[in-house]
C-alpha positions as CSV (number, residue, x, y, z in Angstrom):
1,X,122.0,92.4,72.5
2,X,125.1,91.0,73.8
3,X,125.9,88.3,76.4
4,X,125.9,91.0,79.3
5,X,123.2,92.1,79.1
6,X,120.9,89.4,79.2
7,X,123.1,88.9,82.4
8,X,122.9,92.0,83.9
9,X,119.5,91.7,83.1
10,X,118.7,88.2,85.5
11,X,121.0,89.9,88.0
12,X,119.5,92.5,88.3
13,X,115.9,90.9,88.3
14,X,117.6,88.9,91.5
15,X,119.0,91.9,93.2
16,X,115.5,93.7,93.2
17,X,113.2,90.7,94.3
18,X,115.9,90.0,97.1
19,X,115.8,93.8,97.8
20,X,112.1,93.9,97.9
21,X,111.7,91.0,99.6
22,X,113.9,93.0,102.6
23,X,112.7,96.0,102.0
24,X,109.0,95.5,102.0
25,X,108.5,91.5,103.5
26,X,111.0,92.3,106.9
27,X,111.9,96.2,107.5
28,X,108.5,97.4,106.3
29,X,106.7,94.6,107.8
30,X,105.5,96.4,110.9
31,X,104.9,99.4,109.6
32,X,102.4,98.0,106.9
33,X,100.3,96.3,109.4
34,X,99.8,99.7,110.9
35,X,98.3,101.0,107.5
36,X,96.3,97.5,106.2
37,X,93.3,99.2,105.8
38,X,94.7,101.0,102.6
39,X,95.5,98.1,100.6
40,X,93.2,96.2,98.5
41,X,91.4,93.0,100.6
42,X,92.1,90.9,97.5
43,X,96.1,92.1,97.1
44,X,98.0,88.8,97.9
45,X,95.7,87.5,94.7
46,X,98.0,90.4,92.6
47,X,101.1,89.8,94.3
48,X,102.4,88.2,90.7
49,X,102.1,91.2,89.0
50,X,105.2,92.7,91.0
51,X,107.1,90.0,89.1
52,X,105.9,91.2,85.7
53,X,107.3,94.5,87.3
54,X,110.5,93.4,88.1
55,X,111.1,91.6,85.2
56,X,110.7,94.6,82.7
57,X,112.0,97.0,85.1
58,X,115.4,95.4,85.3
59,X,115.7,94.4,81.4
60,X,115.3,98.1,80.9
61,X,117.5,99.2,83.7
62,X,120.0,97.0,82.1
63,X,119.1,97.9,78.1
64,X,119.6,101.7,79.0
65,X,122.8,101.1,81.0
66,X,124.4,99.0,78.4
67,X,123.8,102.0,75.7
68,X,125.5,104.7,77.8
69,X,127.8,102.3,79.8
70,X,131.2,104.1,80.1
71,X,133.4,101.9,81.6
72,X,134.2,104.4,84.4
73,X,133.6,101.1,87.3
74,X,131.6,101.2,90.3
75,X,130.9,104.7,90.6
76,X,129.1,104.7,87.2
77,X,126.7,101.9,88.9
78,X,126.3,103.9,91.7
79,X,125.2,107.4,89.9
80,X,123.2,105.5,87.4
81,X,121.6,103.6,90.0
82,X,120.8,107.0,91.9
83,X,119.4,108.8,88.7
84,X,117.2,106.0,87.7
85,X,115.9,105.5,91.5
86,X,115.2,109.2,92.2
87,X,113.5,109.1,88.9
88,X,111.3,106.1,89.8
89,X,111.1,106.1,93.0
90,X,109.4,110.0,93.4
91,X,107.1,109.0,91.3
92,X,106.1,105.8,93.2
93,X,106.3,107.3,96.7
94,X,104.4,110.1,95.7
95,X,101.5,108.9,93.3
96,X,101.1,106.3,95.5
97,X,100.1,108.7,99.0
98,X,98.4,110.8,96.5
99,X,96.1,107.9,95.9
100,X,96.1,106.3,99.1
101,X,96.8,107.7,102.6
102,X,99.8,106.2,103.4
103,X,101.3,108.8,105.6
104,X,104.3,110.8,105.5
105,X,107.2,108.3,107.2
106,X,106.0,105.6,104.7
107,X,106.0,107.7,101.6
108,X,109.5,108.8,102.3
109,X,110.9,105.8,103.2
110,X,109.7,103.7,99.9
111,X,111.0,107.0,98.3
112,X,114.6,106.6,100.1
113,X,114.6,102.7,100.0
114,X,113.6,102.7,96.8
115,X,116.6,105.0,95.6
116,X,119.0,102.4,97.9
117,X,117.6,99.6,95.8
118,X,118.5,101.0,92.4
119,X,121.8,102.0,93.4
120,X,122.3,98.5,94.5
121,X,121.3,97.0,91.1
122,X,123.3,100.1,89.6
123,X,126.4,98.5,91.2
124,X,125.6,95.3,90.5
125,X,125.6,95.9,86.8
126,X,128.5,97.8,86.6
127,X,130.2,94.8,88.4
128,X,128.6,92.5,85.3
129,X,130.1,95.0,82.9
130,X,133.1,95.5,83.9
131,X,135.9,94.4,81.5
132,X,137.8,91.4,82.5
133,X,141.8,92.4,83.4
134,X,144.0,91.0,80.7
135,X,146.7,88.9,82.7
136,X,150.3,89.5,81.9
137,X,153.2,87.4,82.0
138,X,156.6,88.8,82.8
């Protein structure tokens, strides 16, 4: 593996625990407190296992961009980022209110800000991949 992706890789690890930290610790805030009873009493005590999360979900993110990266700029960030967080985030939004009764208005928006958040780190790798502009000299 080359130098950019181990890169991408920590920047993308920083772009989704920033992101989460948003998402989830200040725009969600309120709204949790409204569903408390769903979670787990002892869930603080897990909280670290959201870093074990993060850390293989963006080298992965990265790996799989880095085989199929096209050099096509910002936009490729952006519709990889949108695949990968429709992809995950469905899955997330969903099996989590089939499990727990989270209620229609949070389900969609961890689906939705979960989709924002990929695309995010999408653009951030395609920023850490793009090639460097060779200067010329006239």
């Amino acid at each position: 593996m080359n130098k950019k992706v181990w890169i991408g890789f920590i920047v993308v690890f920083i772009v989704l625990e920033i992101l989460d930290f948003l998402v989830h610790g200040v725009i969600l805030a309120g709204a949790y407190k409204s569903i408390q009873g769903v979670f787990r009493p002892d869930m603080n005590s897990k909280m670290w296992m959201y870093y074990v999360i993060n850390i293989v979900t963006a080298f992965f993110f990265t790996f799989i961009f880095s085989k199929g990266y096209e050099k096509k700029g910002i936009m490729e960030g952006v519709r990889y980022g949108f695949y990968i967080g429709v992809w995950m985030s469905v899955g997330m939004a969903l099996g989590t209110d089939a499990m727990i009764k989270l209620g229609r208005s949070m389900t969609i928006q961890w689906l939705i800000y979960g989709v924002i958040e990929y695309i995010i780190a999408g653009i951030a790798l395609a920023i850490v991949f793009k090639e460097k502009q060779k200067e010329t000299t006239a």
